[in-house]
Every structure is written in C-alpha cells, then in structure tokens.
N, CA and C atoms as a LAMMPS dump frame, in Angstrom:
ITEM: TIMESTEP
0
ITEM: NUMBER OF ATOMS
255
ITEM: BOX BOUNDS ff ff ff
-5.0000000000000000e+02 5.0000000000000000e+02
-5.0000000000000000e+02 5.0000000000000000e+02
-5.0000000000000000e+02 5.0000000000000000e+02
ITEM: ATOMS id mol type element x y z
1 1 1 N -394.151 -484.955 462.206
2 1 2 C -394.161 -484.145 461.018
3 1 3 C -394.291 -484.949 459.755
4 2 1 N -394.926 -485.806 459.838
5 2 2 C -395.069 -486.905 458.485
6 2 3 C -395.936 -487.747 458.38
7 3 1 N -396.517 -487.924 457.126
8 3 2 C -397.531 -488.755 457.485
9 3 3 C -398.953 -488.535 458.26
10 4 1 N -399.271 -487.296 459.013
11 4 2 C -400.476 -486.48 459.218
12 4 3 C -401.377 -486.316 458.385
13 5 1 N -402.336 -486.359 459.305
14 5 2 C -403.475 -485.794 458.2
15 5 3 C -403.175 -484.156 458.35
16 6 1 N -403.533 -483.19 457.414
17 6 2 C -403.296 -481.981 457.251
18 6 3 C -404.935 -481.129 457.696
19 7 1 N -403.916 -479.876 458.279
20 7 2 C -404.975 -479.436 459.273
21 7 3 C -405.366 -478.425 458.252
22 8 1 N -406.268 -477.726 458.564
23 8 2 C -407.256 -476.217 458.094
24 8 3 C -407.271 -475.583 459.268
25 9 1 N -407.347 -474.574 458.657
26 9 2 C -407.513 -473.272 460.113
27 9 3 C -408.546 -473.922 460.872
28 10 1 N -408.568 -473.754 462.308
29 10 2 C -409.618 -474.089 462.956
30 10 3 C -409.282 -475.183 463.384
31 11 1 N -408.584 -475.82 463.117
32 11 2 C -408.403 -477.419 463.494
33 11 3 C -408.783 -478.247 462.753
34 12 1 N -409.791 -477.941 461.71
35 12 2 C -410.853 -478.936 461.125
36 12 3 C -409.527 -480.22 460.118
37 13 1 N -409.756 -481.159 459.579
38 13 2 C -409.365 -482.127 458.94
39 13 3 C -409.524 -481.75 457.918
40 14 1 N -408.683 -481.872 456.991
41 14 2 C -409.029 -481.541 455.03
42 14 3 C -408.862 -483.047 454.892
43 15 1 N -410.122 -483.681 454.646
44 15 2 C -410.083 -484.842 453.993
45 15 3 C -411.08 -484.655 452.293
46 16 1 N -409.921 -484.891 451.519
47 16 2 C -410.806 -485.117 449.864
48 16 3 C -410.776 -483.952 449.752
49 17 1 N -410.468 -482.815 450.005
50 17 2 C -410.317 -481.478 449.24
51 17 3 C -409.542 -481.635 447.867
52 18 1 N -408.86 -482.159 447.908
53 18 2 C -408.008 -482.243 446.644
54 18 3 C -408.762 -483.34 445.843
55 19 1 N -409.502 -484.428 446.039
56 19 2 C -410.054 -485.395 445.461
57 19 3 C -411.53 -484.962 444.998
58 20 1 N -412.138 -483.961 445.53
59 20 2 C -413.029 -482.997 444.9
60 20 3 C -413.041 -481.708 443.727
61 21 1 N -411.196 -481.792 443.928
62 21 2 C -411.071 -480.75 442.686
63 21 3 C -410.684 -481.878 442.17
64 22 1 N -410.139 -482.467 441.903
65 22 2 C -409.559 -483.713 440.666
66 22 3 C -411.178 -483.82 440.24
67 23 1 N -411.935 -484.243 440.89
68 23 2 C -413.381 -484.633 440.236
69 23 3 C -413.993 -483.634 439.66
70 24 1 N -414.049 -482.486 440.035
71 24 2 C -414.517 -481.536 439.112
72 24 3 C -413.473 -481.21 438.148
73 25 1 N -412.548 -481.396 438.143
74 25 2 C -411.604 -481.148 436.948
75 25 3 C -412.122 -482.428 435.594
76 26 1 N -412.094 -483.477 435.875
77 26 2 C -412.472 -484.473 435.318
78 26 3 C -414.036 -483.935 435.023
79 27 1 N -414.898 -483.499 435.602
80 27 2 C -416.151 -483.002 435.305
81 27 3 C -415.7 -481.675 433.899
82 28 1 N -414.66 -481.214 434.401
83 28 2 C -415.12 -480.104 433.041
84 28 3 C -414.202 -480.404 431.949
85 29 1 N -413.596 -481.317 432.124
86 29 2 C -412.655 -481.798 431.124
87 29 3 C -414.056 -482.453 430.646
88 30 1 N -414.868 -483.311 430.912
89 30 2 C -415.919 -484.366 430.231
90 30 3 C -416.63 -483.57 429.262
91 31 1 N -417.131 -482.643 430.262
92 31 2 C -418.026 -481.325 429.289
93 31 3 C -417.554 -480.644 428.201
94 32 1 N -416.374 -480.496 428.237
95 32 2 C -415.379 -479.968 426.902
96 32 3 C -415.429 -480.729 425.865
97 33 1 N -414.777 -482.141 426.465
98 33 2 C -415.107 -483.637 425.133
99 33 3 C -416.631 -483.378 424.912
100 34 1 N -417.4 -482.975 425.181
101 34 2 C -418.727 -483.579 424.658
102 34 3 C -418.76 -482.384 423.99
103 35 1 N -418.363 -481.176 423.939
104 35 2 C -418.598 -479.879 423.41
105 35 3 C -417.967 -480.246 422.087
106 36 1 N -416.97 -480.603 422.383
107 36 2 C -416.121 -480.68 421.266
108 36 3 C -416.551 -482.082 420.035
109 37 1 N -417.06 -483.113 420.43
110 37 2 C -417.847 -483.724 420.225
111 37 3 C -419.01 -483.312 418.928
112 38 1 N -420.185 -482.649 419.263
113 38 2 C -421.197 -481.85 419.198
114 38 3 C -420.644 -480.813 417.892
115 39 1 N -419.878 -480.699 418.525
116 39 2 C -419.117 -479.137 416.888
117 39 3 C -418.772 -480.344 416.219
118 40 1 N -418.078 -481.421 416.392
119 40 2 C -417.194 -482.086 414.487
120 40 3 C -418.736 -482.758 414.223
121 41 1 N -419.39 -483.054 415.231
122 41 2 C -421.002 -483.271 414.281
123 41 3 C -421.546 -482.551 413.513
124 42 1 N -421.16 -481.248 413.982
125 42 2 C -422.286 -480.082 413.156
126 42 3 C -421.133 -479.77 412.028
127 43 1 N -419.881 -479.842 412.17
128 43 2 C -418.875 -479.293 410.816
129 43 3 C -419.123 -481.051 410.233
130 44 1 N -419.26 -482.074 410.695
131 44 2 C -419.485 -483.143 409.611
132 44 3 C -421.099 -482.921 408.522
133 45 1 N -422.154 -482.379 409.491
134 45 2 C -423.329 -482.529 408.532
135 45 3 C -422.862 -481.134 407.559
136 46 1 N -422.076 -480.027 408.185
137 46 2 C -422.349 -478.881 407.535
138 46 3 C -421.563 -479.309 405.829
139 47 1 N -420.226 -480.515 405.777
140 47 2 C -419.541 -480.66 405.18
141 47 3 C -420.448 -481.677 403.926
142 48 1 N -421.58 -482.514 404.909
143 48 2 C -422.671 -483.279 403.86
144 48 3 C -423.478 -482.216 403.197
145 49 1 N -423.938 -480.981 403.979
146 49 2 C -424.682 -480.219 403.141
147 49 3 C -423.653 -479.097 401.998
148 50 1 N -422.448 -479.366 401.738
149 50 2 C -421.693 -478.771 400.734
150 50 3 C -421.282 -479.64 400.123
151 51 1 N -421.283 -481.044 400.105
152 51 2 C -421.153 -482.097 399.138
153 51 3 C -422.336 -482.205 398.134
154 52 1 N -423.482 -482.276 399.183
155 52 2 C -424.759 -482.444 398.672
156 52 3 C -425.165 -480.794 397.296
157 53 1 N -424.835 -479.547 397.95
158 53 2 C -424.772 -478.983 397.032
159 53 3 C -423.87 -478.674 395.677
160 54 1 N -422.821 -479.339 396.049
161 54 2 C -421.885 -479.8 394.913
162 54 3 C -422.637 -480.326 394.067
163 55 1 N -423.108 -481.294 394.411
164 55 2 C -423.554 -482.671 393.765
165 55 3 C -424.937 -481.937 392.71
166 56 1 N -425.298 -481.481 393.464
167 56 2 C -426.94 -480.482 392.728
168 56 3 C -426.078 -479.669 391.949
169 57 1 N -425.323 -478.893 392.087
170 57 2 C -424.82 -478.099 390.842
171 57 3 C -424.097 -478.889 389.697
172 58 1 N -423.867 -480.108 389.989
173 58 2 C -423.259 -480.59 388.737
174 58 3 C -423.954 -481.239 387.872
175 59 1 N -424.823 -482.005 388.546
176 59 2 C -426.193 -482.844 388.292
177 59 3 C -427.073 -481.756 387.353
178 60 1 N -426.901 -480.026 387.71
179 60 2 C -427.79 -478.824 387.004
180 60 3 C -426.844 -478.466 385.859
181 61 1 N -425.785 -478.728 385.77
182 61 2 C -424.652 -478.147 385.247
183 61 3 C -424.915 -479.41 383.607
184 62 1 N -424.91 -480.198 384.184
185 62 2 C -425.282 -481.581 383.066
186 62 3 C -426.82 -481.834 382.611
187 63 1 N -427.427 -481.131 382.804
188 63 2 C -428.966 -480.901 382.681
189 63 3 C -428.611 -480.265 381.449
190 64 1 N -427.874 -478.721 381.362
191 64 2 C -428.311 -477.556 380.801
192 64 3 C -426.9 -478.386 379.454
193 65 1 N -426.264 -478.974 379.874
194 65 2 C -425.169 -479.321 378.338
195 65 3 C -426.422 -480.131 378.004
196 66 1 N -426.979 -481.015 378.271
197 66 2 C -427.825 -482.544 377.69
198 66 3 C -428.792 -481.367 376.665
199 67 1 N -429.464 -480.305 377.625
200 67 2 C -430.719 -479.371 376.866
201 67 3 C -429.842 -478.514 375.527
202 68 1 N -428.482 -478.419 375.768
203 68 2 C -428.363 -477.812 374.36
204 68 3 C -427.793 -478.458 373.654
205 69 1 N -427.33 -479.09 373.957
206 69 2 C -427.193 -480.664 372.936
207 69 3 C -428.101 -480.755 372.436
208 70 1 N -429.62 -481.218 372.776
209 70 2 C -430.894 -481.254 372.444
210 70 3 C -431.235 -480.499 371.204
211 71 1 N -431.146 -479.387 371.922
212 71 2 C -431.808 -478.208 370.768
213 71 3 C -431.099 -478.206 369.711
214 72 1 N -430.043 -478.122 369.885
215 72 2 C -428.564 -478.397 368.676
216 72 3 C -429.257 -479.006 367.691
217 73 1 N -429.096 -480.182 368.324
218 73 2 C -429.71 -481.84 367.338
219 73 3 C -431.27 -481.471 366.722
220 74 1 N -432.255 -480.826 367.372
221 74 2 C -433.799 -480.394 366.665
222 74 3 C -433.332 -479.45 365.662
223 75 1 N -432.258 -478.428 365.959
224 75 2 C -432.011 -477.517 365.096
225 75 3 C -431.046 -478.174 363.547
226 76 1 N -430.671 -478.917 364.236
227 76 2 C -430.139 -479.715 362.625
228 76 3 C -430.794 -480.603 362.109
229 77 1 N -431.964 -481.292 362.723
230 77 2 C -433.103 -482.171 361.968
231 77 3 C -434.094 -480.561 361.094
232 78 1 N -434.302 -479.479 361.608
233 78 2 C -434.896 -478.773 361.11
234 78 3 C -434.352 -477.66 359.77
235 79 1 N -433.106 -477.909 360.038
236 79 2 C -432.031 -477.406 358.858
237 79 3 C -432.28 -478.49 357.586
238 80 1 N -432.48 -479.929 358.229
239 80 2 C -432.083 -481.126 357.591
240 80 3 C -433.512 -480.782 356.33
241 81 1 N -434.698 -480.829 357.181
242 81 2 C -436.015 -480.882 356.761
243 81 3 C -436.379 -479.322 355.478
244 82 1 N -435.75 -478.594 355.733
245 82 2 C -435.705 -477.041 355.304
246 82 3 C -437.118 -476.312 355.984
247 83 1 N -436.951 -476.443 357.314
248 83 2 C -437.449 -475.157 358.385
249 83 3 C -436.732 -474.63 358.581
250 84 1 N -437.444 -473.78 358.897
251 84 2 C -435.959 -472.464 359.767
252 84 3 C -436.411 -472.543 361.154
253 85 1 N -434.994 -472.243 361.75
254 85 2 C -434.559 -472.74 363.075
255 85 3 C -434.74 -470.694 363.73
C-alpha cells in the first residue's frame, strides 16, 4: 500500500497525468502574462498619445496668446502712428 504506482480503471498505469496538467497550467498561466503584457503596451502608447495631445494643446494654447500679443502691439504702433485700429 505505498509507494505504487497508481492504477486507473482498467488496470492501465497513470503515469504524468498530473505532470500534464501542471504543464498546461503553466501553458495558460504563460498566455495570461503575455495577455497581460500586450494591454500595459497598448495603455502605455494610449498614455503617449494623451501626452502627445497635451503637448499640441498647449503648444496651440501659446500660439493664440503670442497672436494677440501681436495684434495688441500692431494695434498700438497704429494708435502710435494715428490710424485707426
């Protein structure tokens, strides 16, 4: 009673039954890491493409102060000159 190899109906030998689920367990555990993997890639680029549009709105945001600054300054050379603005 010890130490046997363990039977299956029929008589047959269970050799590696259990060492075939450990391996497929390890198989879908792998597939998960790589799943999981694959997503912080796509939430890392998705996080570059909301930096990147940060970056464009501020870059547009400092466009439009520089342009009325601009006009400001033509409008007081043209005050300066006596045009009308």
């Amino acid at each position: 009673m010890g130490g046997g190899a363990c039977l299956r109906r029929g008589g047959a030998k269970q050799s590696g039954g259990s060492g075939l689920m450990f391996e497929l367990f390890n198989v879908g555990l792998e597939m998960q890491k790589r799943m999981i993997d694959v997503q912080m890639q796509g939430i890392e680029a998705a996080q570059q493409m909301v930096d990147a549009a940060q970056r464009n709105v501020e870059a547009g945001m400092a466009a439009h102060q520089a342009g009325e600054a601009g006009m400001k300054a033509m409008k007081g050379w043209m005050r300066l000159w006596g045009m009308r603005d």
